[in-house]
Structures are given as C-alpha cells and as structure tokens.
C-alpha positions as CSV (number, residue, x, y, z in Angstrom):
1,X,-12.2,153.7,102.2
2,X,-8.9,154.7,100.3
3,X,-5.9,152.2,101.3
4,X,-2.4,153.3,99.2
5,X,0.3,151.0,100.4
6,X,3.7,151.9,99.2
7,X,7.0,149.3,99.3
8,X,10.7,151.1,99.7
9,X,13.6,149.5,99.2
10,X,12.0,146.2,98.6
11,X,10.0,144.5,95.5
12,X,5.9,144.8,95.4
13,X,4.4,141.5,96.2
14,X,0.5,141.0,96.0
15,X,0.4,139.1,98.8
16,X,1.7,141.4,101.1
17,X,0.0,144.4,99.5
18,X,-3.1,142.5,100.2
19,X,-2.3,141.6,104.0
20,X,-1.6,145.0,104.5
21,X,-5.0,146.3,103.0
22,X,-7.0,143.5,104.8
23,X,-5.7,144.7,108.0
24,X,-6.2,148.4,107.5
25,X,-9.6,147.5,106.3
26,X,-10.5,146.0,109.7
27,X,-9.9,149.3,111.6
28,X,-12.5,151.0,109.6
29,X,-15.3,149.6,112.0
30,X,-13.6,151.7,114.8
31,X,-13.8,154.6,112.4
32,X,-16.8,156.9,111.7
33,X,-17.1,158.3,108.1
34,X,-14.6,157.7,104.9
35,X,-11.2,156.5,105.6
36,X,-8.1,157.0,104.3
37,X,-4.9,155.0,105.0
38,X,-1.3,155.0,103.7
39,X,1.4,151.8,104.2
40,X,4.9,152.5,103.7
41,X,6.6,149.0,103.6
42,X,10.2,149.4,103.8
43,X,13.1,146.8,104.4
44,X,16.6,148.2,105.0
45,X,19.7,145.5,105.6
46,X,17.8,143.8,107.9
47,X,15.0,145.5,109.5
48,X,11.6,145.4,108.0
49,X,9.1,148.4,109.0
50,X,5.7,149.1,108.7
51,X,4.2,152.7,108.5
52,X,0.9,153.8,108.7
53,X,-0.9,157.0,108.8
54,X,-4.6,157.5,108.7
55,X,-6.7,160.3,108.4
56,X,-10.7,159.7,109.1
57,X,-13.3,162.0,110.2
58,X,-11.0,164.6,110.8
59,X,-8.6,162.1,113.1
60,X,-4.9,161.6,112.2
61,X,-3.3,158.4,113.3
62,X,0.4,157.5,113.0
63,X,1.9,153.9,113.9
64,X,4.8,152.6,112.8
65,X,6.8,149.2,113.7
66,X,10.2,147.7,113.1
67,X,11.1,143.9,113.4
68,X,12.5,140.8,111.2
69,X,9.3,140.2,109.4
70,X,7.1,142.2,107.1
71,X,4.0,140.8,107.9
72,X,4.9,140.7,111.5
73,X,5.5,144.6,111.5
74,X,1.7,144.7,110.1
75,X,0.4,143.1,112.8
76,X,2.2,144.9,115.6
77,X,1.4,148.4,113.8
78,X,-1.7,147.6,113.5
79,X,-2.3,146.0,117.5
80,X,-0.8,149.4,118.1
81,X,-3.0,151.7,115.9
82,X,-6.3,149.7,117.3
83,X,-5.3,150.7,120.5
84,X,-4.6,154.3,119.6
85,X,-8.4,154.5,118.5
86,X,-10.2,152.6,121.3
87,X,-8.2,155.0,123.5
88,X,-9.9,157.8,121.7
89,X,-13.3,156.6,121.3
90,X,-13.1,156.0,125.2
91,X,-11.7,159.1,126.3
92,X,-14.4,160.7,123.7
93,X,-17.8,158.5,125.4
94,X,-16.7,159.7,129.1
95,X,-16.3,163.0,128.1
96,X,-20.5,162.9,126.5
97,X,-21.5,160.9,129.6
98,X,-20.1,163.4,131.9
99,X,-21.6,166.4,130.0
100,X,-25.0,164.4,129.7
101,X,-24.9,164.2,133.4
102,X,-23.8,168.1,134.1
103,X,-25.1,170.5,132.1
104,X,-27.3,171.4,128.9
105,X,-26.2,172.6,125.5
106,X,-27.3,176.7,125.4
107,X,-27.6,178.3,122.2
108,X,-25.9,182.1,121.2
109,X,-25.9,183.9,118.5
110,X,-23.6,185.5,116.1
111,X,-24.0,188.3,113.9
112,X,-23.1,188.5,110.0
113,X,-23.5,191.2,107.8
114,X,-22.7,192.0,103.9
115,X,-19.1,193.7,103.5
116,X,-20.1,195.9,100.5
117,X,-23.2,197.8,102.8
118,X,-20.8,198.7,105.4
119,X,-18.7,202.5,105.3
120,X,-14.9,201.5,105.1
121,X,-13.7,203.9,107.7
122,X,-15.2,202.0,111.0
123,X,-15.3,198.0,111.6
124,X,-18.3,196.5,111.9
125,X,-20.0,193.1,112.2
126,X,-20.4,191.4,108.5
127,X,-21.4,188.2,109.5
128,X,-24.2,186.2,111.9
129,X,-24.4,183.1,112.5
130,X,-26.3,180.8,115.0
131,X,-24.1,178.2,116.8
132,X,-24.9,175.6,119.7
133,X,-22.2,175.9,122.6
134,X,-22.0,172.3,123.9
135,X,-20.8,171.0,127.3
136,X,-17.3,169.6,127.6
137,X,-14.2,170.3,129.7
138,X,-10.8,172.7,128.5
139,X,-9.1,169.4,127.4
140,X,-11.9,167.8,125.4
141,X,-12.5,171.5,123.6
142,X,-8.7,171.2,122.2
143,X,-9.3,168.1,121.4
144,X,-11.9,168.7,119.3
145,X,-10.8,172.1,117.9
146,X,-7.6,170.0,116.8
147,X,-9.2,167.4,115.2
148,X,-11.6,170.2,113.0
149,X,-10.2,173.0,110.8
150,X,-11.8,175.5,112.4
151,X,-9.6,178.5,114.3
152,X,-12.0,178.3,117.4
153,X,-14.6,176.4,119.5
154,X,-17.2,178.0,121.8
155,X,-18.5,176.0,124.5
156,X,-19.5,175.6,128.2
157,X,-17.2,175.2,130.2
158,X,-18.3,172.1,132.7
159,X,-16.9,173.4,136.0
160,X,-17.9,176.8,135.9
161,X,-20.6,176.1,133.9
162,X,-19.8,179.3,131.5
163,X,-19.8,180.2,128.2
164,X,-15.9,180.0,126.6
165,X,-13.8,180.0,123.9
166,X,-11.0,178.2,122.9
167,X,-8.7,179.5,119.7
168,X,-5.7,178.4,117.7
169,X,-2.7,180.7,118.2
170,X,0.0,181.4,115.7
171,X,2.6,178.9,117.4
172,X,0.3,176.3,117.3
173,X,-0.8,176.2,121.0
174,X,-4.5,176.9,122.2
175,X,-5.3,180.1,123.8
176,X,-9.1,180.0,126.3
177,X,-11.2,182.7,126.9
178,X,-12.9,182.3,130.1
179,X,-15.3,185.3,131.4
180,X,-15.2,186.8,134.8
C-alpha cells in the first residue's frame, strides 16, 4: 500500500501527514489487491480541502472535501470514499448472486496464429486464445470492461441468455454486440 500525501499552500506537519495516512490505511480492508492513494492537502484564505484519489485493483476513486478544518476534511473525505466502495462492492455481490442463480459460465474459443506464416495479401486469423464468457447483465459488463484495460469483454448476456460483446469506442462510450 503506497500512501503519497501532498500539502499546498500550507506548511508539512507530521501530525497531519500521519492522520491522513492512518485513515487512508483503514480503507485498504475494503480493497482487494495493492493500493495506491494520493492526499492533496491544501488551505486557501480560509478553506481547508482534502483530496483523494485512489487507484486499487484496477478501481479509481475520487473524493474530495472542503471545510474550516484539516483534519475535519479527512474525515468527511474519507466517510465519503468508504461509502463510494461499499456501494461498489454491493452493487458487485448482487450482480454474482444473480448470475449464480441464472445461468452457467460457457466456454469459446479464439483463434491465434503467427503473423510471419501468413501471405500478406489476405487477412487472416494470427492469434487463438481460450476465454471463459461469464454471466452478468449490459451494465455490470461496462462496469467491468471500465475498470480493466482491455478494449472488450465477452460475456452472456443474463436476459437473453446469449453470448455478447461489449467494446470501447473511440469517444469513450461502449458499443454491445448482441446476436440475432
């Protein structure tokens, strides 16, 4: 667990570093996997604000608060960021219950081949590669293609119990591909 905290506009004190780390440090047993966390602490006239953005498991979480008090702002961005992840996690263990319930994951397969053995003129397939398509609904397949790097996501679809893709455009949106 990585935890950079950063002051602006106002002079580094241990003590509030510290408070700030402890706190960020308590979210980690929401989180699976290595986290990392960055706290902007910034005062201006007289407004203090706490900032933080954390990245874990492929999640990104923002939170930021504004008040009198720099160690109240830590709290309240933190209350707020706690609530952010049980929120997820929630939404994330109906989704798996639901698809527990409905349906069974079905396996495809992909084909790969080597680039160099194939004639230039006509495309062919150069690569293979054996995936499992797991149950979820439209909205839980952008979730999860959103949260991963990856340009698409093939899985069964829940309510029509086919096989679909879901893809990253150019603009950012999500394009699906359902079959007829």
């Amino acid at each position: 667990m990585q935890i950079q905290v950063t002051f602006r506009h106002v002079e580094a004190s241990e003590a509030v570093k510290e408070y700030a780390r402890e706190k960020v440090g308590k979210l980690q047993k929401y989180l699976d996997g290595p986290m990392e966390a960055g706290v902007t602490l910034s005062v201006e006239k007289h407004r203090h604000q706490a900032e933080v953005n954390i990245i874990a498991s492929g999640l990104k979480i923002h939170g930021s608060e504004t008040t009198g008090d720099l160690y109240s702002a830590i709290d309240l961005v933190m209350d707020k960021l706690e609530k952010q992840i049980r929120r997820y996690r929630d939404k994330l263990k109906d989704i798996s219950r639901r698809a527990r319930k409905e349906i069974q994951e079905q396996p495809f397969k992909v084909d790969i081949f080597e680039a160099q053995s194939l004639p230039e003129k006509t495309p062919h397939v150069i690569m293979s590669q054996s995936l499992t398509a797991k149950p979820m609904d439209a909205d839980e397949a952008a979730m999860q293609l959103d949260l991963s790097e990856d340009d698409f996501l093939v899985f069964i679809n829940e309510r029509t119990n086919s096989l679909n893709v879901i893809y990253r455009r150019a603009d950012g949106n999500f394009g699906l591909i359902e079959p007829q």
